[in-house]
N, CA, C and O atoms as a printed pandas DataFrame, in Angstrom:
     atom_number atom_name residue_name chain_id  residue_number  x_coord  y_coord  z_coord
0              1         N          UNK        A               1   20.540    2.074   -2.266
1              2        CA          UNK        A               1   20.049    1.814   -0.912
2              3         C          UNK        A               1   19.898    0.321   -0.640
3              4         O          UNK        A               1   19.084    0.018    0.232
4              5         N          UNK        A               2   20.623   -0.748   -1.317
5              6        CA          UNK        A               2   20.266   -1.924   -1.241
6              7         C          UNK        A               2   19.292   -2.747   -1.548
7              8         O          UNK        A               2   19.124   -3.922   -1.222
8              9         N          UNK        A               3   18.505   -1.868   -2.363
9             10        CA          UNK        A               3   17.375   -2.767   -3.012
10            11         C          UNK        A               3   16.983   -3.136   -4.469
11            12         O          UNK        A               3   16.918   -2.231   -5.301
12            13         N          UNK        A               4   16.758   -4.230   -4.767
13            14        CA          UNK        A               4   17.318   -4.490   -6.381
14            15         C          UNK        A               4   15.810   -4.488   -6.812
15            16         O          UNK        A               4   14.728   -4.563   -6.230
16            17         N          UNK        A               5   16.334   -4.340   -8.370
17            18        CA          UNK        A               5   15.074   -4.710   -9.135
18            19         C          UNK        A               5   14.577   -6.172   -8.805
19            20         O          UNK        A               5   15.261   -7.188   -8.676
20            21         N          UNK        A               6   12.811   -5.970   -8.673
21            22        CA          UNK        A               6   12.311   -7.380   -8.617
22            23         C          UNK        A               6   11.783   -8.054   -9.729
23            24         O          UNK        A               6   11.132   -7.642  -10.689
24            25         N          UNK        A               7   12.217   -9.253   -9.395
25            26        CA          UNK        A               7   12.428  -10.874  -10.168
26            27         C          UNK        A               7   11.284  -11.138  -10.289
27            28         O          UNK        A               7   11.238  -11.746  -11.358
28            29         N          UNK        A               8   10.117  -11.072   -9.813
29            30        CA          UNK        A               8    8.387  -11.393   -9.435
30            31         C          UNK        A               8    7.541  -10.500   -9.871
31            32         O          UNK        A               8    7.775   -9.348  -10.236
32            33         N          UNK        A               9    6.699  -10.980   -9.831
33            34        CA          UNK        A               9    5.192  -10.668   -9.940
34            35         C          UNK        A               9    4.578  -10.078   -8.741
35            36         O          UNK        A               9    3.603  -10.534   -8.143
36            37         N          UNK        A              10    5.215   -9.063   -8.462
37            38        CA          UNK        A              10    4.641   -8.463   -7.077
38            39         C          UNK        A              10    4.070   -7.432   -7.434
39            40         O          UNK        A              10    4.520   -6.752   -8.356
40            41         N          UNK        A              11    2.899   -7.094   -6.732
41            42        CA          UNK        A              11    1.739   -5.986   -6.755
42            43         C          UNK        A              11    2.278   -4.850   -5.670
43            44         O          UNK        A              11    2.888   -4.848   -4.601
44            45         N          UNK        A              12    1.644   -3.810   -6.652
45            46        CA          UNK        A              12    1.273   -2.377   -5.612
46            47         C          UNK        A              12    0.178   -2.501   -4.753
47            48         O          UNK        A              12   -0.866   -2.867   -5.292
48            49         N          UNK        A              13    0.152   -2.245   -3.320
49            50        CA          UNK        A              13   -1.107   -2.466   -2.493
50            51         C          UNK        A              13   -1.016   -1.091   -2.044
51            52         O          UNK        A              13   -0.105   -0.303   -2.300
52            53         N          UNK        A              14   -1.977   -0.898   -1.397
53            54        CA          UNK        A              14   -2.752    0.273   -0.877
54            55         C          UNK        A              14   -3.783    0.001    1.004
55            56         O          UNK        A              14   -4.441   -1.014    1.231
56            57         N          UNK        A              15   -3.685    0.735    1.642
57            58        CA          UNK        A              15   -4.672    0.162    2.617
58            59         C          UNK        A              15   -4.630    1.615    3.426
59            60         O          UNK        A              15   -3.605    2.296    3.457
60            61         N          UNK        A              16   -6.123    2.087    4.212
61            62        CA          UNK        A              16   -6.586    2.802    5.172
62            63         C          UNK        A              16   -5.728    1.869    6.177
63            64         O          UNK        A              16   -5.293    0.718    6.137
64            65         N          UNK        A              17   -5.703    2.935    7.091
65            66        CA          UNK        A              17   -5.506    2.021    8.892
66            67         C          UNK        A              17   -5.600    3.430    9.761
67            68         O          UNK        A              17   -5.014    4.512    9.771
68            69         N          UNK        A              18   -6.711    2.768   10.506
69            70        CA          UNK        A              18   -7.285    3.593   11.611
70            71         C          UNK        A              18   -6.134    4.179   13.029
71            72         O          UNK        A              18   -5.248    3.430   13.440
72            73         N          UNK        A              19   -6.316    5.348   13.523
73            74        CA          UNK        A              19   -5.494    5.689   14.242
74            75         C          UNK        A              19   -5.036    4.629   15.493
75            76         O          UNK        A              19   -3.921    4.452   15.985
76            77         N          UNK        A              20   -5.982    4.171   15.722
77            78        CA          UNK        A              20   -5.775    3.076   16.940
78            79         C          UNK        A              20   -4.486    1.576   15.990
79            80         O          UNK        A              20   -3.763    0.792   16.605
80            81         N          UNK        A              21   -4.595    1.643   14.899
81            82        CA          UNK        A              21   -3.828    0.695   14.494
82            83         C          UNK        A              21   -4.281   -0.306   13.556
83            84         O          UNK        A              21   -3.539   -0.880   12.759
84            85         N          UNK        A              22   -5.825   -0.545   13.706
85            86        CA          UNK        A              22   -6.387   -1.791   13.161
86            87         C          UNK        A              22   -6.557   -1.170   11.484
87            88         O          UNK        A              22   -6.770   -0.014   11.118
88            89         N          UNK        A              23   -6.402   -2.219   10.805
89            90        CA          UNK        A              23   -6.991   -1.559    9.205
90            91         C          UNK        A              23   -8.166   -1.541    8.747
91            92         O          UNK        A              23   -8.825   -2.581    8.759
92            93         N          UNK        A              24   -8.673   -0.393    8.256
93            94        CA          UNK        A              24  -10.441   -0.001    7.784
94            95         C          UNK        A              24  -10.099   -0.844    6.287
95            96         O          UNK        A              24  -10.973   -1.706    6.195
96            97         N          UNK        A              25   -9.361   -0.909    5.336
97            98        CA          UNK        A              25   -9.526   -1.159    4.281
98            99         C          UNK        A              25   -8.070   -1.477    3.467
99           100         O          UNK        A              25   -7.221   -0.588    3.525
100          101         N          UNK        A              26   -7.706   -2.887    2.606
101          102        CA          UNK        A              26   -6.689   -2.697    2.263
102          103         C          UNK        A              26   -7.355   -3.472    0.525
103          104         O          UNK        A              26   -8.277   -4.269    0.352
104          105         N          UNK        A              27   -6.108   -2.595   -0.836
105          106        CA          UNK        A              27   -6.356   -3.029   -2.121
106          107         C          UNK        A              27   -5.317   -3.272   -2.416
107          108         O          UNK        A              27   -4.271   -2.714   -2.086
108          109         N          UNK        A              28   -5.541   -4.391   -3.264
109          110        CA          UNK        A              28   -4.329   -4.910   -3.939
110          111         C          UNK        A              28   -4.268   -4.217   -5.197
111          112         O          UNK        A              28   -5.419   -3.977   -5.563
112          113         N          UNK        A              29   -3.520   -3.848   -5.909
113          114        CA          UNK        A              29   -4.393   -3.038   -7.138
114          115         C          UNK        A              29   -3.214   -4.291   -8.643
115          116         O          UNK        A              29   -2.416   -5.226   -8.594
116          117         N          UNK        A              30   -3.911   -3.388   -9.757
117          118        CA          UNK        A              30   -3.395   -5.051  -10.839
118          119         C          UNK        A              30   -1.736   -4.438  -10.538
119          120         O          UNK        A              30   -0.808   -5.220  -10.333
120          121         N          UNK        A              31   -1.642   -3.665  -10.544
121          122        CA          UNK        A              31    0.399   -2.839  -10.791
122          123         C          UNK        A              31    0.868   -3.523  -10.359
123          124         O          UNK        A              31    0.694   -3.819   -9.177
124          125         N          UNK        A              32    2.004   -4.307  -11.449
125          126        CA          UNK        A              32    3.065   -4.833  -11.444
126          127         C          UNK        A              32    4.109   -4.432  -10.989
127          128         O          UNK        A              32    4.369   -3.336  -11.485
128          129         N          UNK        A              33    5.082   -4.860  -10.076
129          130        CA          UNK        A              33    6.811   -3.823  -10.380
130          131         C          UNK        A              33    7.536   -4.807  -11.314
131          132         O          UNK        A              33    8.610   -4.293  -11.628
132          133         N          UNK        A              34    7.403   -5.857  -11.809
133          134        CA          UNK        A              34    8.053   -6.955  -12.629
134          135         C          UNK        A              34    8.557   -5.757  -13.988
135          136         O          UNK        A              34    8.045   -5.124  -14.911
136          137         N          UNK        A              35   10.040   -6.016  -13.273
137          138        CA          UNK        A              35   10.510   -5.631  -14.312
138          139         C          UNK        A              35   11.339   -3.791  -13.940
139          140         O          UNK        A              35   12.229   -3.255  -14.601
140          141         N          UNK        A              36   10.831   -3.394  -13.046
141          142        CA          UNK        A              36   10.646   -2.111  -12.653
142          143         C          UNK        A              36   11.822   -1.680  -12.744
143          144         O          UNK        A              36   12.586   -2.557  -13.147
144          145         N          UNK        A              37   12.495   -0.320  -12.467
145          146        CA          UNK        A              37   14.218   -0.044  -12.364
146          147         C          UNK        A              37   14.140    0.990  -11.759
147          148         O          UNK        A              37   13.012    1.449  -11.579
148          149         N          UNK        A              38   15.250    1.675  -11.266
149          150        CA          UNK        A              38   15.658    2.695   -9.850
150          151         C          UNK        A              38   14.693    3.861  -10.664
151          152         O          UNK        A              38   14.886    3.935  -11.878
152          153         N          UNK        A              39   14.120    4.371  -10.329
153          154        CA          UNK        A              39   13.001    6.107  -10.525
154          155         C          UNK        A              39   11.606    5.774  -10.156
155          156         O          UNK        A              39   10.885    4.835   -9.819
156          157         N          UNK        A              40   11.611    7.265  -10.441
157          158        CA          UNK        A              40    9.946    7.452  -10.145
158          159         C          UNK        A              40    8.914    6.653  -11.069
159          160         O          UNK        A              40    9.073    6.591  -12.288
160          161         N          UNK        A              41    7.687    5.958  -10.306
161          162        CA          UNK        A              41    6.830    5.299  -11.027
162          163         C          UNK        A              41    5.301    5.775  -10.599
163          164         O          UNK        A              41    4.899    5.810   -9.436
164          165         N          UNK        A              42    4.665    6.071  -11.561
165          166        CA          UNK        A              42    3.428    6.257  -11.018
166          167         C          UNK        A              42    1.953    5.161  -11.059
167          168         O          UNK        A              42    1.710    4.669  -12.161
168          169         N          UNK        A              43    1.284    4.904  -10.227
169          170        CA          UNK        A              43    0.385    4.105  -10.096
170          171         C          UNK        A              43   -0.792    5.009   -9.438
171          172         O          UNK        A              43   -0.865    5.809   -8.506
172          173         N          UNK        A              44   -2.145    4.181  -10.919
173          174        CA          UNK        A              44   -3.363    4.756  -10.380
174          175         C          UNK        A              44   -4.643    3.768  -10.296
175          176         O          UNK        A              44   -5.069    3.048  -11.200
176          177         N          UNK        A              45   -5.123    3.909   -9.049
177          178        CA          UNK        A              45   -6.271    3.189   -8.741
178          179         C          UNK        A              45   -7.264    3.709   -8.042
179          180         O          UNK        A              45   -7.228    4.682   -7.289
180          181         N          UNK        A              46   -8.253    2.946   -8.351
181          182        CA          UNK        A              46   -9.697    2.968   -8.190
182          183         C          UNK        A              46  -10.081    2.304   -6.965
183          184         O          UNK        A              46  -10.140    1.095   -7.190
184          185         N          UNK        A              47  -10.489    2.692   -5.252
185          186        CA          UNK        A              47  -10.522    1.799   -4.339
186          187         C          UNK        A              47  -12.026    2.044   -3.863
187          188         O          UNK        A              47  -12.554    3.148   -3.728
188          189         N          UNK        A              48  -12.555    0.918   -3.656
189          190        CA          UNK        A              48  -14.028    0.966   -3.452
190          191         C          UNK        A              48  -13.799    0.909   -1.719
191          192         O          UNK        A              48  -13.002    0.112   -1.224
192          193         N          UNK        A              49  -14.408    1.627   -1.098
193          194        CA          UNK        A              49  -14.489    1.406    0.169
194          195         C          UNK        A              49  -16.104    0.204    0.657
195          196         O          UNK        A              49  -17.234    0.244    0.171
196          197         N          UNK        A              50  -15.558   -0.714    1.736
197          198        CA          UNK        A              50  -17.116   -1.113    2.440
198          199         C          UNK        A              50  -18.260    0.257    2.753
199          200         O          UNK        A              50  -17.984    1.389    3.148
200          201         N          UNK        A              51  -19.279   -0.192    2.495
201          202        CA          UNK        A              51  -19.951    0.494    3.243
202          203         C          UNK        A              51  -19.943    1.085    4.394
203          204         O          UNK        A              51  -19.987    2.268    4.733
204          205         N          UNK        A              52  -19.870   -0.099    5.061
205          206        CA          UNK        A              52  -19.887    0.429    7.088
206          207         C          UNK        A              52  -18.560    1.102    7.334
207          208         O          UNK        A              52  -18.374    1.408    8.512
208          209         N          UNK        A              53  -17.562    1.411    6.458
209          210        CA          UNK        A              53  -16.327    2.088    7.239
210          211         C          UNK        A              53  -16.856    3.525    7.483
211          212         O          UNK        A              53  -17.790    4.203    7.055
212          213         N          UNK        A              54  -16.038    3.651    8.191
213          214        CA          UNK        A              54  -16.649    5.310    9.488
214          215         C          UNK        A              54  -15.912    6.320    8.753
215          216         O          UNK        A              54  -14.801    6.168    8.246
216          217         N          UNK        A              55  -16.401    7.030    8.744
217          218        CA          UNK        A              55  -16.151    8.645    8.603
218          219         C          UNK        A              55  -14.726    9.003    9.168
219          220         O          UNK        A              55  -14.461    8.700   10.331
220          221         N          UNK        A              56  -14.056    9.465    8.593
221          222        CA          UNK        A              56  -12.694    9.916    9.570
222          223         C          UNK        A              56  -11.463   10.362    8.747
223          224         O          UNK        A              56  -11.404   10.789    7.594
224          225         N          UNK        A              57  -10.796   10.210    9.379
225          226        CA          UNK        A              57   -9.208   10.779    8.955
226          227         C          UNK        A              57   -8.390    9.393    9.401
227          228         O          UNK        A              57   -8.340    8.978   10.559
228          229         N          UNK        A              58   -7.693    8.697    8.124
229          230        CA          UNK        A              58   -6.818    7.661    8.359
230          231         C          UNK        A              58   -5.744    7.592    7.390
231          232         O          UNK        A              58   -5.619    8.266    6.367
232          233         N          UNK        A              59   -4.919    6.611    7.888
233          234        CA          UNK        A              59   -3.170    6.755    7.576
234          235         C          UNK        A              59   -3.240    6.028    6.798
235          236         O          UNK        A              59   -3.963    5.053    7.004
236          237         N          UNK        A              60   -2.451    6.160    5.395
237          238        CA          UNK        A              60   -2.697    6.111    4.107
238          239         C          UNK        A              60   -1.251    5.312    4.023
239          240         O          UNK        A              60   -0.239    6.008    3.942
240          241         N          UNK        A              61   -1.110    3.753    4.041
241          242        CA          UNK        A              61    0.172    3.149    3.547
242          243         C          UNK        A              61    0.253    2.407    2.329
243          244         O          UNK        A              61   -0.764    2.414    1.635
244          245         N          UNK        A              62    1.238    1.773    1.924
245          246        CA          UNK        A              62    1.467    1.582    0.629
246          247         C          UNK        A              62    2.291    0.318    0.897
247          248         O          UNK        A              62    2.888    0.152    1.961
248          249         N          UNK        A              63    2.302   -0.590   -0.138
249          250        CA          UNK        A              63    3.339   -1.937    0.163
250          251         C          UNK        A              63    3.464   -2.435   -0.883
251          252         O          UNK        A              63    2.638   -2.081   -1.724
252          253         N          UNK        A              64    4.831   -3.755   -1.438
253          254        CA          UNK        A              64    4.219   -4.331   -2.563
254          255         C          UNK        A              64    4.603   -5.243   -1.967
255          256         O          UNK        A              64    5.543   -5.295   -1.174
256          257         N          UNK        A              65    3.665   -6.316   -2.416
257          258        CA          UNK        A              65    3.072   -7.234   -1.977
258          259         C          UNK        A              65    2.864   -9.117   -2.846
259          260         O          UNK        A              65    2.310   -9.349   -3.921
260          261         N          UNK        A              66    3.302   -9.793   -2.217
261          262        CA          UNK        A              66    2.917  -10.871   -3.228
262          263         C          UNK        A              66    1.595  -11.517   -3.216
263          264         O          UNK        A              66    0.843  -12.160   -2.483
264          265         N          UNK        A              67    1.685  -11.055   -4.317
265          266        CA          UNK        A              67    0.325  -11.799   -4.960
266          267         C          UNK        A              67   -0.545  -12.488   -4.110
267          268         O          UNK        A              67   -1.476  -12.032   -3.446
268          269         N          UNK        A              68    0.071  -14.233   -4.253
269          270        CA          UNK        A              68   -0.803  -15.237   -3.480
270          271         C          UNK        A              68   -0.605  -15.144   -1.987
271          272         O          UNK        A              68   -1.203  -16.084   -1.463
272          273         N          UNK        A              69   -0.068  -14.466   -1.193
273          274        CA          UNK        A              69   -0.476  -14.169    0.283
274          275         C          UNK        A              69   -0.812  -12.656    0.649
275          276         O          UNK        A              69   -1.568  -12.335    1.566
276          277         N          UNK        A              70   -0.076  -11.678   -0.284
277          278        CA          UNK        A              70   -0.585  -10.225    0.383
278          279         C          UNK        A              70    0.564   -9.840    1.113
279          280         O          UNK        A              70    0.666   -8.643    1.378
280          281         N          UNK        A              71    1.726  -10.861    1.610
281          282        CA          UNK        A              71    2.883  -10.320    2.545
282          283         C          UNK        A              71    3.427   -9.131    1.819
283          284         O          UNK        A              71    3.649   -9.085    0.610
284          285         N          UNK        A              72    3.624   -8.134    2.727
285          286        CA          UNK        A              72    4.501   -7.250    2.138
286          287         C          UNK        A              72    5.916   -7.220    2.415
287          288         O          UNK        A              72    6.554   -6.683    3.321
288          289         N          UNK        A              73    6.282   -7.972    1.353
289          290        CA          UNK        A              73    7.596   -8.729    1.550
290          291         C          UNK        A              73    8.730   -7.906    0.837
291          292         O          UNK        A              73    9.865   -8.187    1.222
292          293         N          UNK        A              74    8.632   -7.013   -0.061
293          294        CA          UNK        A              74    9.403   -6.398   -1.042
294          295         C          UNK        A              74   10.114   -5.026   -0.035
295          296         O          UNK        A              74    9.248   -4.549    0.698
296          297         N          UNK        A              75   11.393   -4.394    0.102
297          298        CA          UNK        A              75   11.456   -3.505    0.561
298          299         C          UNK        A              75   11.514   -2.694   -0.602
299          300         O          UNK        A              75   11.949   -2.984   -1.716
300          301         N          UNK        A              76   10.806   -1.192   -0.015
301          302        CA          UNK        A              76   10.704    0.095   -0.751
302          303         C          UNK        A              76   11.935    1.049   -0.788
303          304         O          UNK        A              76   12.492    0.706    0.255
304          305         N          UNK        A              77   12.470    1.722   -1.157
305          306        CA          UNK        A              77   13.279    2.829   -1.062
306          307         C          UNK        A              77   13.109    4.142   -0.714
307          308         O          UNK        A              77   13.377    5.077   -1.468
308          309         N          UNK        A              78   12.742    4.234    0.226
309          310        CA          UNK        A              78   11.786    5.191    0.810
310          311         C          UNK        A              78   11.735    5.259    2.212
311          312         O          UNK        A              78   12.075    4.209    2.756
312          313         N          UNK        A              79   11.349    6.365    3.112
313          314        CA          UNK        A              79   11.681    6.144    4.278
314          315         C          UNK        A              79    9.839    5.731    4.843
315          316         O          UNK        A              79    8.932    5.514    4.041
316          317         N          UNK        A              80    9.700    5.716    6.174
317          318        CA          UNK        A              80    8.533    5.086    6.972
318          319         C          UNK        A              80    8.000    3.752    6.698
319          320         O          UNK        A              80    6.817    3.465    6.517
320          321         N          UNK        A              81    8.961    3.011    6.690
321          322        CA          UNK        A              81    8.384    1.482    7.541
322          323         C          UNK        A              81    8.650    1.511    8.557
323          324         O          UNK        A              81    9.476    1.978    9.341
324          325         N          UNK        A              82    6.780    0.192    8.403
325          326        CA          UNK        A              82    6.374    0.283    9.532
326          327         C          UNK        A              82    6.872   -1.316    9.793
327          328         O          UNK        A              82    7.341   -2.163    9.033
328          329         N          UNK        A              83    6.468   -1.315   11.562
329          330        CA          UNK        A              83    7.082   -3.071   11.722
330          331         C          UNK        A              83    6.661   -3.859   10.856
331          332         O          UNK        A              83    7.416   -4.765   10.504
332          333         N          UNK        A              84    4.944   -3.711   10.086
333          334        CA          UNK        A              84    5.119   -4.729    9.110
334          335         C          UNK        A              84    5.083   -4.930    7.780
335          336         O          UNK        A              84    4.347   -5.533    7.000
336          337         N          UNK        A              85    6.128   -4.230    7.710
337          338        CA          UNK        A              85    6.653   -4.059    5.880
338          339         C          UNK        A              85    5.786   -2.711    5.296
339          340         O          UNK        A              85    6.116   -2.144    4.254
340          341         N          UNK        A              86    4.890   -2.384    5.939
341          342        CA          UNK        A              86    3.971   -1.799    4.738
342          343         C          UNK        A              86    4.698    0.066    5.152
343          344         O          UNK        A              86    5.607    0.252    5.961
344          345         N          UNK        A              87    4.180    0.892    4.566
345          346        CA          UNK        A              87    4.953    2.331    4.421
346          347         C          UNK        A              87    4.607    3.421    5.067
347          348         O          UNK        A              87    5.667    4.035    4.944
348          349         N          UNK        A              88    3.847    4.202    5.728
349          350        CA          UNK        A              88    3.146    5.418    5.887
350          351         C          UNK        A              88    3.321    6.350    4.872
351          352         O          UNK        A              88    4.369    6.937    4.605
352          353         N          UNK        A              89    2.460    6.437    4.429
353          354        CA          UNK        A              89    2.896    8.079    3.054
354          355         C          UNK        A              89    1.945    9.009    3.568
355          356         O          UNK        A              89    2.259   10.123    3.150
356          357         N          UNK        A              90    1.043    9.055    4.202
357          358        CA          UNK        A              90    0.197   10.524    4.138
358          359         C          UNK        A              90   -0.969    9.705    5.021
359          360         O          UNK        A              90   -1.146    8.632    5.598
360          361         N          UNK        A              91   -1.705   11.093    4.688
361          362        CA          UNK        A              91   -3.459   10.631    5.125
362          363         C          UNK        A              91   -4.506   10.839    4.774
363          364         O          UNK        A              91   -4.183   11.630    3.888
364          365         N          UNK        A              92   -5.518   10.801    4.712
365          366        CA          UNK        A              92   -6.711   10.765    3.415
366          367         C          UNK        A              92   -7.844   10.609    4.598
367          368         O          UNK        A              92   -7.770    9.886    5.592
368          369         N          UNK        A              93   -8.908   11.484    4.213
369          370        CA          UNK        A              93  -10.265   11.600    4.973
370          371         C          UNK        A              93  -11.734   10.672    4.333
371          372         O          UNK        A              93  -12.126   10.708    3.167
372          373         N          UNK        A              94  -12.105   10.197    5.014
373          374        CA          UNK        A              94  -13.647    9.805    4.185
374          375         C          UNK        A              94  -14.656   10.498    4.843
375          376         O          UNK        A              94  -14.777   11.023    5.950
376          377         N          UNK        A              95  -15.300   10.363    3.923
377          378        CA          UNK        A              95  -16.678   11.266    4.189
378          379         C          UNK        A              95  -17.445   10.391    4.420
379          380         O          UNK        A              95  -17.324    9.279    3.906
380          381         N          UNK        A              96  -18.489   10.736    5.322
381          382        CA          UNK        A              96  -19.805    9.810    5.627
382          383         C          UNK        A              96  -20.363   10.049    4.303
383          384         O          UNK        A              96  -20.132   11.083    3.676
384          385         N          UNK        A              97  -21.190    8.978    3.818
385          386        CA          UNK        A              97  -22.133    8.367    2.190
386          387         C          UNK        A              97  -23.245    8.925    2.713
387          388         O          UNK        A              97  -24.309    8.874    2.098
């Protein structure tokens, strides 16, 4: 699909984003792809939410990302990008604390 193994030190990110668009929460997590090759990879993390985020149902994207800015600059192989680089995969509920 045109996308090569990456040369860098780029991270797996993670982020909530609220239906209106704005983001409740985004993680960088330590996962490397340095080094990575065409298949399935699995990544697991631990995401602390703020306190004050609201109760709800939000859209669950995914990106990798460099390091020292966060751009999600890497393309995925995968379908749902969004205009800015990052992915839609699903959706995930929080519960009021």
């Amino acid at each position: 699909v045109g996308v090569a193994p990456p040369y860098h030190d780029y991270r797996v990110a993670v982020r909530l984003r609220a239906d209106g668009g704005g983001v409740a929460a985004t993680h960088v997590t330590g996962a490397t792809v340095l080094g990575w090759l065409p298949g399935a990879h699995a990544v697991a993390a631990t995401i602390s939410l703020a306190d004050d985020i609201a109760a709800g149902v939000y859209a669950l994207d995914v990106a990798v990302v460099a390091p020292a800015t966060g751009a999600a600059d890497v393309p995925i192989a995968i379908t749902g990008r969004l205009d800015d680089g990052w992915y839609g995969v699903g959706r995930v509920t929080v519960e009021g604390r």
